[in-house]
N, C-alpha and C positions, 0 to 999 in steps of 0.2 A: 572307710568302706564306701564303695560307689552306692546310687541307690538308682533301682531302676527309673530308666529317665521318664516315664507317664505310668500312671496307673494300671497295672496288669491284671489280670483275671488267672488267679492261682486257685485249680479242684486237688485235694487230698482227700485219694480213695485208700482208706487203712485199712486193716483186719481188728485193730483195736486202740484205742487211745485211751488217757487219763481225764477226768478220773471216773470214765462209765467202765474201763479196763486195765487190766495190770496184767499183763501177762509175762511179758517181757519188754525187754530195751525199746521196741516200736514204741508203746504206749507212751514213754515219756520224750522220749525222740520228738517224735507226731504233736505232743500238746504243746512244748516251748516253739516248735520250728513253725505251728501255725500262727502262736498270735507274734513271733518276730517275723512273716511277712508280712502279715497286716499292720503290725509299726513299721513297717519298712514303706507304705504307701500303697496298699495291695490290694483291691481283692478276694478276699479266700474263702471257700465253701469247701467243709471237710464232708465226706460220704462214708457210713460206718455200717456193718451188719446192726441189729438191735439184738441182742441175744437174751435169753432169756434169764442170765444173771443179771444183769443189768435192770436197775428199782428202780421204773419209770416215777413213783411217788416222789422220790428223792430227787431224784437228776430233772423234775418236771416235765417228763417228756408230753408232748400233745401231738396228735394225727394234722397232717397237711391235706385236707378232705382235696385243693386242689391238683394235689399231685396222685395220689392216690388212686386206687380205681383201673389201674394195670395189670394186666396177666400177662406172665412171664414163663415163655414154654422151655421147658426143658425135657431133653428126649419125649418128642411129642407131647408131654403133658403140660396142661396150664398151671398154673401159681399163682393167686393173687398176690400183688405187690401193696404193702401198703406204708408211707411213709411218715416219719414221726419229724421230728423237730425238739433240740433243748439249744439254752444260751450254754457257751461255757462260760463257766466260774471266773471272774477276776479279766474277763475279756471280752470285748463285743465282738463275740464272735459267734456263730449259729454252727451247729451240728446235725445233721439230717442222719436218719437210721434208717435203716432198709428194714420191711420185718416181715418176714410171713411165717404162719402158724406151722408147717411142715417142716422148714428147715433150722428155724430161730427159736423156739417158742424152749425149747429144752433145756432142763438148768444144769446143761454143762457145755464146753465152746467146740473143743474138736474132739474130744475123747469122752468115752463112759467111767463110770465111776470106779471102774478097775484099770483103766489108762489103756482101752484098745483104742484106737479111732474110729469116729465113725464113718462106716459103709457107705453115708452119702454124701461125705467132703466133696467130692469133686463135682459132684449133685450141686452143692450148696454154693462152690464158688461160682461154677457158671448162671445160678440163678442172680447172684450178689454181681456179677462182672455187666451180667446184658442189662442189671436192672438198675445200676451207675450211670450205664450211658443212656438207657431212656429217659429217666429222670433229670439228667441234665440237659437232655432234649428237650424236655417240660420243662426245663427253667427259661430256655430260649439264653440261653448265658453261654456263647464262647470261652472257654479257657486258653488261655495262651499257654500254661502248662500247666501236664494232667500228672502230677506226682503219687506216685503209688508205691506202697509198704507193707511189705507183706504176701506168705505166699499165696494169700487168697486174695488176692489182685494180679494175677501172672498171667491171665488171660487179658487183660484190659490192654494191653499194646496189640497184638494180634487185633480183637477186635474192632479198634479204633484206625488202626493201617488198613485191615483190611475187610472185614465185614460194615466197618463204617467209612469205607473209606472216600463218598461220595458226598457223605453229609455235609453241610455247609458249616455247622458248627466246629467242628474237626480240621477243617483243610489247612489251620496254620497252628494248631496245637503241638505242644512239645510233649512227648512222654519221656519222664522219667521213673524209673523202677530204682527202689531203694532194697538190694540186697540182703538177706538176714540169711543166719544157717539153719534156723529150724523151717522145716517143713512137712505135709505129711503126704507126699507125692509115693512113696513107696507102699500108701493102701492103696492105690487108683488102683483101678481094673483093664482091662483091654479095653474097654468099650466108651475110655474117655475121650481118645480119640471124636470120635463117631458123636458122642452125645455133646460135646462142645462144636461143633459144627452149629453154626446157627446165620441167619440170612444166606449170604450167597458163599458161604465159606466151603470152601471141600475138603477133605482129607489131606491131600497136600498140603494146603496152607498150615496144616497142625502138625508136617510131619518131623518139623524139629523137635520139638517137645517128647519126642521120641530120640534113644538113646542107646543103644546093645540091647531092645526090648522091652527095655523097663522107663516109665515115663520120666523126663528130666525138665521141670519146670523150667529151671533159669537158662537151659539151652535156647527155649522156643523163646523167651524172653529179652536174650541177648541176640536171636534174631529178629525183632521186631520193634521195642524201645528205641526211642532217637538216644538213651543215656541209660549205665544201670552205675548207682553211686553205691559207694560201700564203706559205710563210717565205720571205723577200727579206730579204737582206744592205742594210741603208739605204744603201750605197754602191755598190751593183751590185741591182738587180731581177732575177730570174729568168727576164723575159721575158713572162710570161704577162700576156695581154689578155683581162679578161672582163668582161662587160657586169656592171653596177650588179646586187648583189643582195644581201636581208638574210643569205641563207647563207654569203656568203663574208668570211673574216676572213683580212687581211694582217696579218702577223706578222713587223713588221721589228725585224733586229738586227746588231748586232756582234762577238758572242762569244756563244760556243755554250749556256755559261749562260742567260744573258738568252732565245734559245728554247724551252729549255726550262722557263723556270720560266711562260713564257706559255701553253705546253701544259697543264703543269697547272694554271692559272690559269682554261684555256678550259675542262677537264676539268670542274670545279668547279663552272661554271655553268650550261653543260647538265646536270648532274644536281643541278640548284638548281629548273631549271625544272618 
């Protein structure tokens, strides 16, 4: 395996990872692939929701008083933003959570305790999306690639093309989108449009994410992303159906190794380009 040839600045923005989460395949995906790019010579700062499952006691989470201290408007209204910090286990690797008391604070992740979703997912991701890239704008830390998993990172490629797309941090970052089939795009309401619009973005620029009416996440996604990759088990596919494109790259395997060394394989070439 090649290894990239200098040091690169790798951000993973997830919806959940091990072991502050288990939800699904992301979780463990997300924990081996971060600290094999940081053995690989890397980089890497992961950006997480803090949810209120999540035993700050346990995991030792503590507040970044200097990052902290942001509000985060979504459809007009403010948020405070405020963020945490834990080591992961068994890695020198740091973990920042995003947390605010409105959208986080609840001890369940997408759904209520009878398995509806909640009314303000789409609330929550774009508070979680705008509040990824101000924070890495408070780090003053260019990423070369901004890796994201999960359907509550699907605005982060729009964003960063084009609500961000003057920022100095941003002008040579790769976005990749890592594809799953769960998602909870079918409770949005009309009005996500509208409420994810934020700096100079207009309706247009959201109006892929639109679909026969009904919002389609990895549409707006696979028009915005430099890459969307899609890890499939060769003996089990993960479902996902998408039309013919040069962006998308299937990453089948059998052992967890073999994913990730094709991560960093893909890593490698986009910053070859």
């Amino acid at each position: 395996m090649r290894r990239i040839m200098s040091k690169k600045k790798i951000l993973y923005v997830t919806q959940e990872m091990n072991p502050f989460t288990d939800l699904t395949e992301i979780s463990g995906i997300l924990r081996e692939l971060a600290q094999k790019a940081m053995e690989s010579g890397n980089e890497v700062r992961i950006l997480m929701p803090r949810y209120g499952t999540i035993n700050e006691r346990r995991h030792r989470l503590h507040e970044v008083v200097r990052l902290s201290g942001m509000n985060i408007i979504v459809d007009d209204d403010d948020y405070p933003l405020i963020i945490k910090v834990a080591s992961l286990p068994g890695a020198r690797l740091q973990v920042y959570f995003l947390d605010n008391e409105e959208f986080f604070k609840r001890k369940q992740i997408f759904e209520d305790n009878k398995g509806k979703p909640f009314d303000d997912n789409q609330e929550r991701m774009i508070f979680f999306c705008k509040g990824v890239i101000e924070t890495v704008k408070k780090f003053g830390w260019p990423p070369d690639i901004i890796h994201c998993h999960g359907w509550m990172t699907s605005l982060m490629p729009v964003y960063i093309k084009r609500a961000y797309k003057t920022e100095p941090l941003f002008q040579k970052s790769k976005v990749i989108f890592s594809a799953y089939p769960n998602n909870y795009a079918d409770s949005f309401n009309d009005d996500f449009l509208e409420k994810a619009q934020i700096n100079n973005l207009e309706e247009e620029d959201l109006m892929s994410f639109k679909k026969n009416g009904s919002i389609n996440l990895i549409d707006g996604v696979l028009e915005y992303a430099d890459n969307i990759a899609i890890a499939r088990r060769t003996e089990s596919e993960n479902g996902l159906k998408l039309d013919e494109s040069d962006k998308v790259r299937n990453l089948d395997y059998t052992e967890m190794s073999d994913l990730l060394e094709q991560y960093i394989s893909f890593y490698n070439e986009l910053l070859e380009d």
